[in-house]
Every structure is written in C-alpha cells, then in structure tokens.
C-alpha positions as CSV (number, residue, x, y, z in Angstrom):
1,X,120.2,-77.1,-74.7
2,X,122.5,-79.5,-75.8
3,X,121.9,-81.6,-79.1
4,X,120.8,-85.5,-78.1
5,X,123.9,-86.8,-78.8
6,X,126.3,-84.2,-77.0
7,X,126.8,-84.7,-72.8
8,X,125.5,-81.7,-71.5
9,X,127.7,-78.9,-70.8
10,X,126.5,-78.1,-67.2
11,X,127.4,-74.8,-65.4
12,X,130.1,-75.0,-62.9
13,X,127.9,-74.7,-59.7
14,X,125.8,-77.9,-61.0
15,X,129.6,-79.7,-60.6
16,X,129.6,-78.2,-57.2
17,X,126.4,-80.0,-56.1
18,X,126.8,-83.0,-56.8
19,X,130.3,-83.3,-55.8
20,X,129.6,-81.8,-52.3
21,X,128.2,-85.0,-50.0
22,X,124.7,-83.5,-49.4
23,X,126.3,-79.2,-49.2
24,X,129.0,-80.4,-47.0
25,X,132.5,-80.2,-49.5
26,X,135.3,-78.6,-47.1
27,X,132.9,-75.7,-46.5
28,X,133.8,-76.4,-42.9
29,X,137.6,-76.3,-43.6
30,X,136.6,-72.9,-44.8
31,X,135.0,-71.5,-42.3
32,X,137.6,-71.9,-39.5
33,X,140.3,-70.9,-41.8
34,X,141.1,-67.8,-39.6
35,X,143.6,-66.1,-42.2
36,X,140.7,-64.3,-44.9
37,X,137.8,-63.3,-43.9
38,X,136.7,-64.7,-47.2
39,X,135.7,-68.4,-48.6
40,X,136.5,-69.5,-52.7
41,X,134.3,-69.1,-55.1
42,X,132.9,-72.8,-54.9
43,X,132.2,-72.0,-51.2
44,X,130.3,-68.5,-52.3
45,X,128.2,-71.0,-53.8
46,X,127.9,-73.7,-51.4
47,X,127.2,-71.4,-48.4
48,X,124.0,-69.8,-49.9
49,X,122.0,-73.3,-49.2
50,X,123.0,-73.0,-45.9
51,X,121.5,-69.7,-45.8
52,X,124.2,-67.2,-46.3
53,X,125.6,-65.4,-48.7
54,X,129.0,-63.7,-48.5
55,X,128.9,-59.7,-48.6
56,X,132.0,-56.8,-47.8
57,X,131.3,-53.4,-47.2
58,X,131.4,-51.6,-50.5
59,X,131.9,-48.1,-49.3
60,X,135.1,-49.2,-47.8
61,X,137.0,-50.9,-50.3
62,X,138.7,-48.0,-51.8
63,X,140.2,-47.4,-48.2
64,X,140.9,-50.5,-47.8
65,X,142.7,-51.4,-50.8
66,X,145.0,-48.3,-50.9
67,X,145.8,-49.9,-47.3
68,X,146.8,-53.2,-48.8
69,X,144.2,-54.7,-46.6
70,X,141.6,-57.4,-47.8
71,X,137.7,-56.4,-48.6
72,X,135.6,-55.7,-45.1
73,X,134.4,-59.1,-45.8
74,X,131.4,-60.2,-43.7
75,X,127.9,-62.6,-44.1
76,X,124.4,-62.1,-44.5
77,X,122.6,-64.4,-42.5
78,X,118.7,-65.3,-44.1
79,X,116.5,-67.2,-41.3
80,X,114.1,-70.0,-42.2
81,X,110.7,-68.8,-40.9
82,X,108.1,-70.2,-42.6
83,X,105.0,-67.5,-42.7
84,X,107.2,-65.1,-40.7
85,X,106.0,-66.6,-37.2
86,X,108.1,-65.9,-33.7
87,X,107.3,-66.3,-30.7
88,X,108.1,-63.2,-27.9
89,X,111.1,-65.1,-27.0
90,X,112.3,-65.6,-30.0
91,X,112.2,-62.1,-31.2
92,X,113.9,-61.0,-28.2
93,X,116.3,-63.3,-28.3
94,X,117.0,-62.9,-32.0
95,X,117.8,-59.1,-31.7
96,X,120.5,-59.6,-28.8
97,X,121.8,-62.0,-30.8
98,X,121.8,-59.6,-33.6
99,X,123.2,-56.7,-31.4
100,X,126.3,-59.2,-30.6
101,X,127.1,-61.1,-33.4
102,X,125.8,-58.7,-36.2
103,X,125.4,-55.3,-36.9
104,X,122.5,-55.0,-34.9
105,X,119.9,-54.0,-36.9
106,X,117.4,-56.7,-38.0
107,X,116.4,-57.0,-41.3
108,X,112.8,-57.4,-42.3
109,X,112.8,-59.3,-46.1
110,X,109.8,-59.5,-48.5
111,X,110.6,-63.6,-47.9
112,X,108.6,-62.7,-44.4
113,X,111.9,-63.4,-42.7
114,X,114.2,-62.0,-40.8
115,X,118.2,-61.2,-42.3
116,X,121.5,-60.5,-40.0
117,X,123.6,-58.5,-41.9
118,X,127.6,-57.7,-41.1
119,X,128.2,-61.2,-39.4
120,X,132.0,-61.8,-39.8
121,X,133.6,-65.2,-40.4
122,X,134.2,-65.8,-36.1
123,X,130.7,-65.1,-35.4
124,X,129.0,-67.6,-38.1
125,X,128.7,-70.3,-35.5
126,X,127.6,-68.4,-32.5
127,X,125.1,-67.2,-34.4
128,X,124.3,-70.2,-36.3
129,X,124.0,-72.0,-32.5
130,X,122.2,-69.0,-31.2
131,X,119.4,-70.1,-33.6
132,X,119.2,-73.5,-32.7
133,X,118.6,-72.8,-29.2
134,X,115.6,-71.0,-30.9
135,X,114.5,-73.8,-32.7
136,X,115.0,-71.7,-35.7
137,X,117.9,-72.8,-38.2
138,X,119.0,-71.1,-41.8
139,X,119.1,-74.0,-43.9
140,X,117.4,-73.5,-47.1
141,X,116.5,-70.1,-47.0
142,X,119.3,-69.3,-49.8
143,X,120.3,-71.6,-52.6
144,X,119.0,-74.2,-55.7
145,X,116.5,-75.5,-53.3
146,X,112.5,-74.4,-51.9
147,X,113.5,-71.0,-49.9
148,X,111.3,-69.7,-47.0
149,X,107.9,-70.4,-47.8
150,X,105.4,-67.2,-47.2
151,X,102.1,-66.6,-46.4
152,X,99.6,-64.2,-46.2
153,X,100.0,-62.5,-43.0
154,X,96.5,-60.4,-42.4
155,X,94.2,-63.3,-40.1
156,X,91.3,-60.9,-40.5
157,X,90.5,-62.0,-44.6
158,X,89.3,-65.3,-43.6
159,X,87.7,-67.7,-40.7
160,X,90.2,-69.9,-42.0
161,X,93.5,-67.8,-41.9
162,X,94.8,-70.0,-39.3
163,X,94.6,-73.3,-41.1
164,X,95.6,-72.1,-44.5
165,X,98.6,-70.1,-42.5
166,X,99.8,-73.2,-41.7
167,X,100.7,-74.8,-45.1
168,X,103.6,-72.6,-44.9
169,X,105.2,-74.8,-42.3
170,X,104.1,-78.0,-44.0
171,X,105.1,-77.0,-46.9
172,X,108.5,-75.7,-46.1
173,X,109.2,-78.8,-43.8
174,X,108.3,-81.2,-46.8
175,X,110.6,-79.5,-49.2
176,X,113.7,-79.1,-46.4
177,X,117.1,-80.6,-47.7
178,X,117.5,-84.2,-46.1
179,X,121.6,-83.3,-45.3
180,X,122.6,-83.2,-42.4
181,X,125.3,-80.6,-43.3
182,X,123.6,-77.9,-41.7
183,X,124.3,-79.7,-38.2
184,X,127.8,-80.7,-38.8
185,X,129.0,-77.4,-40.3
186,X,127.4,-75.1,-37.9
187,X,126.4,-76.8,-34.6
188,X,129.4,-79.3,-34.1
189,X,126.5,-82.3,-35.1
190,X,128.4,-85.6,-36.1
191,X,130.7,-85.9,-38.8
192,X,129.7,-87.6,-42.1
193,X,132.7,-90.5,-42.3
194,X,134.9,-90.2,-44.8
195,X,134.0,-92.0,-48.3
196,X,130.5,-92.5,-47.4
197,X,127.8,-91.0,-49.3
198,X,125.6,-88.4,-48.2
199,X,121.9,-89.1,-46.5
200,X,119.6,-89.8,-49.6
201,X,116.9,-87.2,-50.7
202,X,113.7,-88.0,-52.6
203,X,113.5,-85.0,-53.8
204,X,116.7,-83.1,-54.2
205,X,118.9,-86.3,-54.8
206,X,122.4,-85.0,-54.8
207,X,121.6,-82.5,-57.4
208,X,119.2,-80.0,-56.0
209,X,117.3,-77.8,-57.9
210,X,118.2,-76.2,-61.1
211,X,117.9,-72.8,-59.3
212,X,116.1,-70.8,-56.3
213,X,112.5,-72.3,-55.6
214,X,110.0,-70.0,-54.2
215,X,106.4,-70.7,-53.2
216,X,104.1,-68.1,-51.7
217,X,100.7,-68.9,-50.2
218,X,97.6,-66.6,-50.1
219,X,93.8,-65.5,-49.6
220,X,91.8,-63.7,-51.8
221,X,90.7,-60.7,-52.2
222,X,94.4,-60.1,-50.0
223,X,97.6,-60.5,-52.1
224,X,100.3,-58.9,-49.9
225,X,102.7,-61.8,-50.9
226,X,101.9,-61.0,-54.4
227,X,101.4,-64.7,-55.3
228,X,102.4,-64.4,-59.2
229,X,105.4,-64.1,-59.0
230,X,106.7,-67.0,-57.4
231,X,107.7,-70.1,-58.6
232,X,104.5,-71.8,-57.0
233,X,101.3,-69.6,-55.8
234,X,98.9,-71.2,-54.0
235,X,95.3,-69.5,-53.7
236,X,93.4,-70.1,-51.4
237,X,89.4,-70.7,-51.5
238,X,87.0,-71.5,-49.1
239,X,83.5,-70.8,-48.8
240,X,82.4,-69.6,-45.6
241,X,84.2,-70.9,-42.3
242,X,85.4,-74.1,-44.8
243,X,88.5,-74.0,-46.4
244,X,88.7,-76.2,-49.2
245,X,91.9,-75.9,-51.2
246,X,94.1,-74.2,-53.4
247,X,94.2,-72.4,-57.2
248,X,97.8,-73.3,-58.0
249,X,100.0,-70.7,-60.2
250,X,103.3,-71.9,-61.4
251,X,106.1,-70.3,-63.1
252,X,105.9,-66.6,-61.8
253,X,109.4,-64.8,-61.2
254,X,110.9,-61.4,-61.3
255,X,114.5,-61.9,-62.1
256,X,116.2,-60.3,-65.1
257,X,120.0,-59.4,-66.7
258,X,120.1,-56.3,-67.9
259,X,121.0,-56.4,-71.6
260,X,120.3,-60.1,-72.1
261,X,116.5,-60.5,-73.9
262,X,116.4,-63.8,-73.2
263,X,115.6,-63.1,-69.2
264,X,112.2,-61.5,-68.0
265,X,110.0,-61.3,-65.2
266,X,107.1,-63.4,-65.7
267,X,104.0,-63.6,-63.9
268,X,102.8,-67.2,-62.9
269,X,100.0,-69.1,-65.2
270,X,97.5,-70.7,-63.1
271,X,96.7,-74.4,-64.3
272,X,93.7,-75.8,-62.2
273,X,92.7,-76.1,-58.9
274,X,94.0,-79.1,-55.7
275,X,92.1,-80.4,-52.6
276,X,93.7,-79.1,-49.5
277,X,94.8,-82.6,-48.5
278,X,97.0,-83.1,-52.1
279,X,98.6,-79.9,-51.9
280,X,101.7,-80.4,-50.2
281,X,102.5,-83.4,-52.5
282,X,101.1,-81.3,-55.3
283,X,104.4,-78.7,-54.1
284,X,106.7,-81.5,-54.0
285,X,105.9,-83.1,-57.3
286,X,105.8,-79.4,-58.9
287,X,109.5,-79.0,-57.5
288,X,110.3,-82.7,-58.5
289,X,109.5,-81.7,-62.2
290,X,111.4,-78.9,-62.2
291,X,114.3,-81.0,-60.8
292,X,114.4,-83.0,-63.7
293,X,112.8,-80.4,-66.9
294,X,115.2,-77.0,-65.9
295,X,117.5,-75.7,-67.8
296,X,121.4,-77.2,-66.0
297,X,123.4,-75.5,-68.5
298,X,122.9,-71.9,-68.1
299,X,122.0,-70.5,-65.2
300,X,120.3,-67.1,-65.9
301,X,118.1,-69.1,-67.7
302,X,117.0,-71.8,-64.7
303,X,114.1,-70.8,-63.0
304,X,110.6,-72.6,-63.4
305,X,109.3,-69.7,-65.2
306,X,112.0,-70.5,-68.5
307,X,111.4,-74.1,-68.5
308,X,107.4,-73.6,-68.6
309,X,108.4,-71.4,-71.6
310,X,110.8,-74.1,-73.6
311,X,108.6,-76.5,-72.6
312,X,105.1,-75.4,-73.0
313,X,102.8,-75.3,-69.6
314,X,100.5,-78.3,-71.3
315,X,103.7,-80.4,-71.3
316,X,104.4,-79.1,-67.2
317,X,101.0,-80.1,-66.1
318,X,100.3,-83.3,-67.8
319,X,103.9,-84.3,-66.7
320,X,103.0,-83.2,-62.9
321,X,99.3,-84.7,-63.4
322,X,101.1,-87.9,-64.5
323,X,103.5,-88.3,-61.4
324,X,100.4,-86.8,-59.1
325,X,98.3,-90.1,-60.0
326,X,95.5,-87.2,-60.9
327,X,94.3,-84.5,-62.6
328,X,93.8,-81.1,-61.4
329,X,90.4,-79.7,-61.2
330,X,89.8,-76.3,-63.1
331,X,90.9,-72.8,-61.1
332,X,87.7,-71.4,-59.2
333,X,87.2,-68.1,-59.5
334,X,88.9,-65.8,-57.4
335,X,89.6,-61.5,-57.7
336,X,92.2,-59.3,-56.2
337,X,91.8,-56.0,-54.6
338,X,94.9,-55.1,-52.6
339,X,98.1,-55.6,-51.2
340,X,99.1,-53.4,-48.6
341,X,99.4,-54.2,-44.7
342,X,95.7,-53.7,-42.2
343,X,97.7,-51.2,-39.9
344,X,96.9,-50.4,-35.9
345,X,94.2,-52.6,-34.3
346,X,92.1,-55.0,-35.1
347,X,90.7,-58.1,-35.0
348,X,90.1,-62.0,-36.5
349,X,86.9,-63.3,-37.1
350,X,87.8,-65.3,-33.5
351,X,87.7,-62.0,-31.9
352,X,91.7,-62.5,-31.3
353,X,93.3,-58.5,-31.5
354,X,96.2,-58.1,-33.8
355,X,98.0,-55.0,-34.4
356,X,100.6,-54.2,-37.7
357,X,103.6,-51.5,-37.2
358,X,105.2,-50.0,-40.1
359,X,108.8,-50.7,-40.1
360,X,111.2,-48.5,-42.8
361,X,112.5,-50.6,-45.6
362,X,111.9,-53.6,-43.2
363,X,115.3,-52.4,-41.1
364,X,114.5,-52.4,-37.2
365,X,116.1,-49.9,-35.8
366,X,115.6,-46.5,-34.0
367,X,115.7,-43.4,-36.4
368,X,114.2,-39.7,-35.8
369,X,112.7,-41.0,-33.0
370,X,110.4,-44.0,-34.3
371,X,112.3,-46.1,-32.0
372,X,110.5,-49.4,-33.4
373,X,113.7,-51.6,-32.0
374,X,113.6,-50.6,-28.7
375,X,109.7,-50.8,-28.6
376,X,109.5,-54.2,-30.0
377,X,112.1,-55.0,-27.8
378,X,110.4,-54.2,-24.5
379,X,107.2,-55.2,-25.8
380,X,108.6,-59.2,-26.7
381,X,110.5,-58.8,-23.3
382,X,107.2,-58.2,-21.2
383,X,105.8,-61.3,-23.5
384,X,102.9,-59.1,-24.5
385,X,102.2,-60.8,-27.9
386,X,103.7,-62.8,-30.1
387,X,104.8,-61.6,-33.8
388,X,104.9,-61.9,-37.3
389,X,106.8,-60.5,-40.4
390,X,105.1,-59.7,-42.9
391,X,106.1,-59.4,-46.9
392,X,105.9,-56.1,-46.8
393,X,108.5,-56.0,-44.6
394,X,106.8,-55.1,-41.7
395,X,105.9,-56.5,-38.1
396,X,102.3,-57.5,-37.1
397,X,101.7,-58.1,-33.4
398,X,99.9,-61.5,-33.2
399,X,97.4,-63.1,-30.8
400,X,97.1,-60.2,-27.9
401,X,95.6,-60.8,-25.4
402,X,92.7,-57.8,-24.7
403,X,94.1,-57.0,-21.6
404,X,97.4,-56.5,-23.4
405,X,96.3,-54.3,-25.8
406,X,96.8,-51.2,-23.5
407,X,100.2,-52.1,-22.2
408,X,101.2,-52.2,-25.8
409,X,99.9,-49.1,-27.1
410,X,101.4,-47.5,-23.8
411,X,105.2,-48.9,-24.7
412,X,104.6,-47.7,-28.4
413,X,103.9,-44.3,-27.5
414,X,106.4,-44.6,-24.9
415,X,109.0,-45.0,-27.9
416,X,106.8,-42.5,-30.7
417,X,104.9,-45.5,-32.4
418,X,102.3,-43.8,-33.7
419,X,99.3,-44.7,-36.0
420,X,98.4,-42.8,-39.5
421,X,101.9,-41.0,-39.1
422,X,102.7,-41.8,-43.1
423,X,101.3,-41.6,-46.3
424,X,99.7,-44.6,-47.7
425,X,102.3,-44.5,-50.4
426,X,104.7,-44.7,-48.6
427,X,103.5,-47.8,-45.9
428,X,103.4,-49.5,-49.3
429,X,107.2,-49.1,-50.6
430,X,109.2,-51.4,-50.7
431,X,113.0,-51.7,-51.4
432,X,116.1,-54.3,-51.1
433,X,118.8,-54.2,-49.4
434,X,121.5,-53.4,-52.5
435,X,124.3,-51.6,-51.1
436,X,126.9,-51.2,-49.4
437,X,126.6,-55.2,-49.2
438,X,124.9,-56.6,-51.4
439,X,127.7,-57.5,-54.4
440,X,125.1,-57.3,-57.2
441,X,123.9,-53.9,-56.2
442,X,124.5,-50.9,-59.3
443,X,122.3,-48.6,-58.0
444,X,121.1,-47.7,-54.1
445,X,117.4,-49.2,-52.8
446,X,116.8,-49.1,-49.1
447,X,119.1,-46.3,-48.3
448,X,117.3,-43.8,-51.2
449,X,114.1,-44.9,-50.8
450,X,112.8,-42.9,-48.1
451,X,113.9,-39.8,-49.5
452,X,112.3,-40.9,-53.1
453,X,109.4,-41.5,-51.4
454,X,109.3,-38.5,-49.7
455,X,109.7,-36.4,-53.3
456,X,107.0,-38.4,-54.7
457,X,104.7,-37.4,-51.8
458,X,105.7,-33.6,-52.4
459,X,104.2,-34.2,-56.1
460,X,101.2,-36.0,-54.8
461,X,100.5,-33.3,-52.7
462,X,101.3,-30.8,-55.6
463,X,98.3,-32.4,-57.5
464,X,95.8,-33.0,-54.6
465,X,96.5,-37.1,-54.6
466,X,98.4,-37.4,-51.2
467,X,95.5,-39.9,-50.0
468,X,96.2,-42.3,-52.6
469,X,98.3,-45.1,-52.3
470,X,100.8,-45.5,-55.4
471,X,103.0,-48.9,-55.0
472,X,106.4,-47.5,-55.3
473,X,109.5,-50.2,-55.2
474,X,112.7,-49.3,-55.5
475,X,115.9,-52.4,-56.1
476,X,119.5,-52.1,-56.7
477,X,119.8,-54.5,-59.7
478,X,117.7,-56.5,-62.2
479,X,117.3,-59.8,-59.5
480,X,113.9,-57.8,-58.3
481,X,114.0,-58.5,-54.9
482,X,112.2,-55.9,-53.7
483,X,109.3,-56.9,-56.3
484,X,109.5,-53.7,-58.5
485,X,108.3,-55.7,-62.0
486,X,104.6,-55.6,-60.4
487,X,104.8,-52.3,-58.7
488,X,102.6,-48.9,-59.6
489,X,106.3,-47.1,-60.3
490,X,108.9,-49.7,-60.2
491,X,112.9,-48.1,-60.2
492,X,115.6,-51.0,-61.3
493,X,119.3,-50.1,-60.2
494,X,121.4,-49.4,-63.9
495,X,123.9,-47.5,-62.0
496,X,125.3,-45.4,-59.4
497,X,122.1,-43.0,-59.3
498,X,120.7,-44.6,-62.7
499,X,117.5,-46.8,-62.8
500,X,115.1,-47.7,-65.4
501,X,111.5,-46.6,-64.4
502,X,108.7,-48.7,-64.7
503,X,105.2,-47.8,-64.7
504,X,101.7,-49.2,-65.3
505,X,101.9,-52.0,-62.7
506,X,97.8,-52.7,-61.5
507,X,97.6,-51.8,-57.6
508,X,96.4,-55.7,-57.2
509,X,99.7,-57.5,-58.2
510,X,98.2,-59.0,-61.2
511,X,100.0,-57.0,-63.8
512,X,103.6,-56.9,-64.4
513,X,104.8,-52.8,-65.3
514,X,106.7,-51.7,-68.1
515,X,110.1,-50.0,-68.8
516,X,109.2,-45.9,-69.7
517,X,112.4,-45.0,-69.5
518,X,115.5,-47.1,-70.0
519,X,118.2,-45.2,-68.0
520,X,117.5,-42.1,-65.7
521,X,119.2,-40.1,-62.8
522,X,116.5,-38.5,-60.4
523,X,115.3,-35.5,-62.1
524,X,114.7,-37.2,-65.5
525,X,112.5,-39.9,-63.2
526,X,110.6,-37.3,-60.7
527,X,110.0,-34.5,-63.9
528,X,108.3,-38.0,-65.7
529,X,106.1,-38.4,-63.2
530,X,105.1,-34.7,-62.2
531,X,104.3,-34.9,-65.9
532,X,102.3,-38.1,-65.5
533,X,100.5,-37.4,-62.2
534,X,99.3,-33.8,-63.6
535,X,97.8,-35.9,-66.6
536,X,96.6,-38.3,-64.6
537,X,94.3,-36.0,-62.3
538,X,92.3,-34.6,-65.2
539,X,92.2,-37.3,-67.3
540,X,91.5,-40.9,-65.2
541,X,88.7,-42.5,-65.4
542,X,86.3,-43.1,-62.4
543,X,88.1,-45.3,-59.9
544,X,91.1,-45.5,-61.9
545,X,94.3,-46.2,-60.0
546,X,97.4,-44.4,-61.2
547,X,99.2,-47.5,-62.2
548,X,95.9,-48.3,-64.6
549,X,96.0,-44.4,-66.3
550,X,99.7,-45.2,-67.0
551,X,99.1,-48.6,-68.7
552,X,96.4,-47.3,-70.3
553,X,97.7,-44.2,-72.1
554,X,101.7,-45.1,-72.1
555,X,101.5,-48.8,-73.2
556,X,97.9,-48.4,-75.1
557,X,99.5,-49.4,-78.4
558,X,101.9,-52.1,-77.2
559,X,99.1,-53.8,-75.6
C-alpha cells in the first residue's frame, strides 16, 4: 500500500468505476457498434458487472488470422439465480433461448447458475430481453460486486431447508447494484440524462467492490457448496424443526497467479455466530468493510481473503462488530461429512419427492445417448417439476408432485437417464469451462475431464477401490473455478497438457490440498497416483479416505 502521505496509485479498472455513472460509460455505444465483434479493454471490464464476459473461439484463431479476419469473438452470458431455483417455464424457456441466441448448450456453473456460451455481439439484447421476460436478469453475476449467491441444494438435510434456502434470495437482492444500467443498456429502460449523476448506492457508492464478492450458504453435516471458500460462508444451525441462525466464515477463496507467492487459496476463518434475523445486514456490513479495508492498488491482491491477512481478522471483526451495533456470539459447533449430490429419488422431511440427475461437467446436452437436454426439455415442457442447479453442476428435480414421479422416470428412460450408471468418483468431478473460450485457460478442464476420469477409474479398479468416491477437479488456470484447491486430487492448468497435481484435500471440504508435483503432462500425473493408490490400499488406516492417506504420508513433515 501506499505510504500516508502518497495518493494512492489505484489500478486502472478502479478509474473505470468510478468514472462510469453507476456501470453505464458508453458501454452501450459499444455494443451496437456493428463493425468488431469486440468492445475495448475498459468495456472488457465494464461488461463483467453486467454479467458477461467477452470470449473468442481459441481453436480458431490461427485460421482466422492467416485469413486477415478478426478473433471469432463472442460472450459468455452468467445468469443471476440465486440458490439455482427455476421454475418449469423458465428452464424451458431458457434453453430455446439458448438454442437461438447461443450455442445451445447450457451451462451448469459451480455458482449454481446457469452460463450461455457463444452469444455474439447482435444477440446480447435478445438474449438479455429474453431473460427479463423470465424475470431472471444477469446483473451482478460477474464483476467487483456480491455474485450469485448459492445455497445448499439437498432439502432432505434439514426440516428447515426451505427457510434457510431462502437467504440466498435475500441475500442476493440486498447486495444487488442500485444502477439502473442494466435496464438502459440491455432492455431499452430510460436513459440516465446527460451530466447527471448516477442513482446513489449505500453500499457500492460509485466504487464497488475492491474485487469479486462471493457468499455461499449451507447446512451441516452437507457441504456441497463447500462454504470455505467463499468470501462469506454462512452455516447454518438449527436444532430440531427450529432454525436459528448462522456460523459465519469470512475470507475463504481459491484464486491464485502462478509464479507470484504473494497469491493463495485460503480457506475462510469462522469468527462467531448471528441470529437469523441480523444476517443479511451482517452480509451487507461484511461487504461494506471490505469496500472500504481492500487492497485498490493491486488487483491480484483484492479479495477479502488478503485484506483479513494485512489486516489481521481481530481488526475485521471488531471493525464489522462496530458498524453492526453488536457483537457476534461464539460459532456453535458444527461437523462436516460430505459433499457430493443425493442422486435418484427421494424425499424432504415434508414428504415432498425430489429427484438429482447427473449432468457431465454441468454442460446440458445429448452425448452417447444420455440425452439429458432433450429429457429435461420435455420433462419442463409437460411442467412436471420444477428445478434446481446445483454446485456440483448438476440438476435436481424439485417439488414433484407423487403422481409425477412416474411420468418422469418414464421420459428419463425414454431418453437413457439412468440411475447408478457412474462411479461415485466420477458424479463428484468437477471441472471449468477453460478452453476454447475462456481467455485465461493454459491447460484443458471440461473437455479432458471425462476421459481423466475415466483413467483414474481404470486404476481404481486395478486396486479393488472403484466404490469409493475420490473428489477429482480438474481447471484450466490458477483462478480455481472449478474448486480444485479443496479437492481429494486437484489438476491446475500450467499448460497445453501441463497441470500441477494436488493431493491431500479431506473428502469434507475443510482442508485445502497441496501441490505434489509442480508441472506434469498425463503419464507423470496417472503413474503418481497408480503409485499412491497401490500404497494407499495396504497402508490406510480404518476409514481413512484417500485424500487423508495422502496428507498424511506426503505432507506429514510440512504439517
């Protein structure tokens, strides 16, 4: 940070807040020039709090440039759905708009959300209208500001799912940008006049954060969301049908530069324990704090987790006790056991039927005849159900209807849906997006992990453990979207078929892994962990999970 007597020296995309009349600056302008297929770099920036983030098709820009012919430019469109709840409607009517105005292929995010991929510049306002008529909008899902808030998705953990479920929403809709940009840029709202300033926000003012905000909400002993790493966790505890409030974690994130020390993951400390009724404002203040505390000069170096770190998390919390007008009780005691999806049927303490279907790398689409779009299609077309994302990228069927239940089993089969066909391991893998779109990609995710997967199955099988699930997580680059700093192996994109493998992650999310090997191509990775898993079958412990053996006898000393 700067000394007391120097002005700070802020990064260039804290200029481009505050100078941009509540995320407006001529980001419109932009967007109907018709001649690139592009924005600048300020509007790269600007666009992401409006949900979107500019991508080109990277396995095309050789061709393309030996053509003389600009980058396949195109957006990525994030959806604000707080908790990952849709309506029948709305899925259906989310994946035609998809088919016309995307690639057509849905995109299932660990933010329990939904991502359009391939949207080029003369479809961004269809789409963005196609959205609204949902009553769904992108605003804040991308950006310095709160993203999509997620929640525990499994209503069977709790009597009081439902109400705690809910705090996504609230929470979400208290943190929302005040602008009315969103509406002016995308759906022809009314113009800001000229000179006049833009709609004050409490919160954000006209700075916004210092960078991306996330908040995750769960229920123990479930931690599908795995609530340490986000920027806010909130834990919730109840005691028999009563829910009473939450634990509350700050400072957790999994973001990283490779060859820069001065960036980590971090799990999230947990400082004390708020009513139900004060946690919202407990969320805003926690944000407001960060607002005014983060680091403005260097942006790899933003996030909640760095500032608790400079700062100390004594000096956080009595600064966010201070503003609260109270102090925070001390953390109950809670415990962790798993994080994986409750697949097929089942049921809520209300007796309400629920049913989860596992969806490859979150991408909905028919492959090899697991025709998942086409079923959830029909089934949201009949309104059978209504549905959820979950942050394992997958879809649960919510609030069925028992004499539904058989229509929907009969359109799954109809389309080869079928229950207990994959390994535990590999229900639980989870991988981003990376390339060809994503700019920050070095390595593949999505596209390899299925076939990773299915070569750590064959050495599973090799030594008798193909009934265990192992939390594999694959990502194309240090960012850790795809949560792989808190996975059982964890591969971090280093290069075109190069990632640094990670092991010793705990199976409950309350452990981040560590780097075994600091640059590998496939065989180096897979002959580590034939090695590992042979060791690993004569010498665990009772109960031990593999992740555990690995911390235990790789990391021993370093502990």
């Amino acid at each position: 940070m700067s000394g007391k007597d120097e002005p700070p020296k802020l990064s260039p995309v804290e200029a481009m807040k505050t100078s941009s009349r509540g995320l407006r600056g001529d980001l419109d302008a932009q967007m109907n020039d018709s001649l690139t297929g592009n924005v600048t770099e300020t509007g790269k920036q600007l666009i992401k709090f409006h949900g979107s983030y500019v991508q080109d098709d990277r396995d095309r820009r050789a061709e393309r440039e030996e053509k003389k012919l600009e980058w396949a430019y195109s957006y990525m469109i994030r959806l604000r759905i707080p908790a990952g709840d849709m309506t029948a409607a709305q899925w259906a009517a989310l994946q035609e708009s998809c088919d016309r105005n995307a690639n057509g292929v849905m995109k299932i995010t660990t933010r329990q959300t939904i991502q359009f991929h391939g949207v080029v510049k003369a479809r961004m306002k269809p789409t963005m209208k196609d959205f609204d008529a949902l009553g769904l909008d992108a605003i804040a899902a991308c950006g310095d500001v709160n993203r999509n808030v997620i929640s525990g998705s499994n209503p069977a953990i709790a009597p009081f799912h439902a109400e705690v479920h809910e705090y996504a929403a609230a929470i979400s809709e208290a943190l929302l940008p005040k602008t009315g940009a969103f509406k002016e840029i995308w759906l022809d709202g009314e113009k800001l006049e000229d000179g006049k300033e833009a709609e004050p926000d409490p919160l954000y003012q006209n700075r916004y954060l210092p960078r991306k905000f996330k908040i995750a909400v769960t229920i123990p002993p479930h931690n599908d969301v795995d609530v340490f790493v986000h920027d806010i966790g909130l834990i919730a505890i109840g005691s028999g049908e009563m829910f009473e409030g939450f634990n509350v974690s700050i400072g957790g994130g999994l973001g990283a530069t490779h060859g820069n020390p001065k960036t980590y993951p971090r799990l999230g400390n947990v400082i004390g324990f708020v009513a139900k009724d004060k946690a919202v404002e407990a969320c805003w203040q926690i944000a407001a704090v960060q607002r005014d505390y983060g680091n403005r000069e260097d942006r790899s170096l933003a996030r909640l987790k760095y500032t608790l770190d400079r700062l100390g998390v004594d000096f956080f919390k009595g600064e966010l006790e201070k503003r609260l007008g109270f102090a925070l009780a001390p953390a109950r005691p809670v415990s962790f056991t798993h994080r994986g999806d409750p697949y097929g049927w089942f049921s809520d303490h209300h007796g309400q039927w629920y049913n989860t279907i596992f969806v490859d790398c979150g991408r909905v689409k028919d492959e090899d005849g697991y025709n998942i779009k086409s079923a959830l299609m029909d089934i949201a077309q009949e309104n059978l159900c209504s549905f959820r994302c979950t942050a394992n990228q997958n879809v649960m069927l919510t609030y069925v209807p028992e004499g539904n239940k058989p229509k929907i089993d009969a359109v799954l089969a109809k389309h080869g849906i079928t229950q207990g066909h994959h390994t535990k391991t590999k229900e639980e893998a989870i991988a981003c997006v990376a390339l060809p779109t994503c700019p920050l990609a070095l390595a593949e995710a999505q596209r390899y992990l299925p076939e990773f997967v299915s070569k750590v199955e064959n050495l599973q099988r090799k030594h008798g453990l193909i009934g265990d699930a192992i939390t594999t997580r694959i990502t194309g680059c240090p960012n850790g979207c795809g949560r792989p700093y808190v996975a059982e192996i964890g591969l971090v994109g280093k290069g075109p078929g190069r990632y640094v493998l990670r092991l010793g992650g705990d199976y409950q999310g309350e452990r981040l892994n560590r780097v075994h090997l600091e640059e590998a191509d496939e065989g180096e990775i897979l002959g580590e962990l034939d090695k590992l898993l042979g060791a690993y079958v004569k010498d665990r412990k009772a109960g031990e999970r593999f992740g555990d053996y690995a911390n235990r006898t790789l990391f021993a000393q370093a502990s």
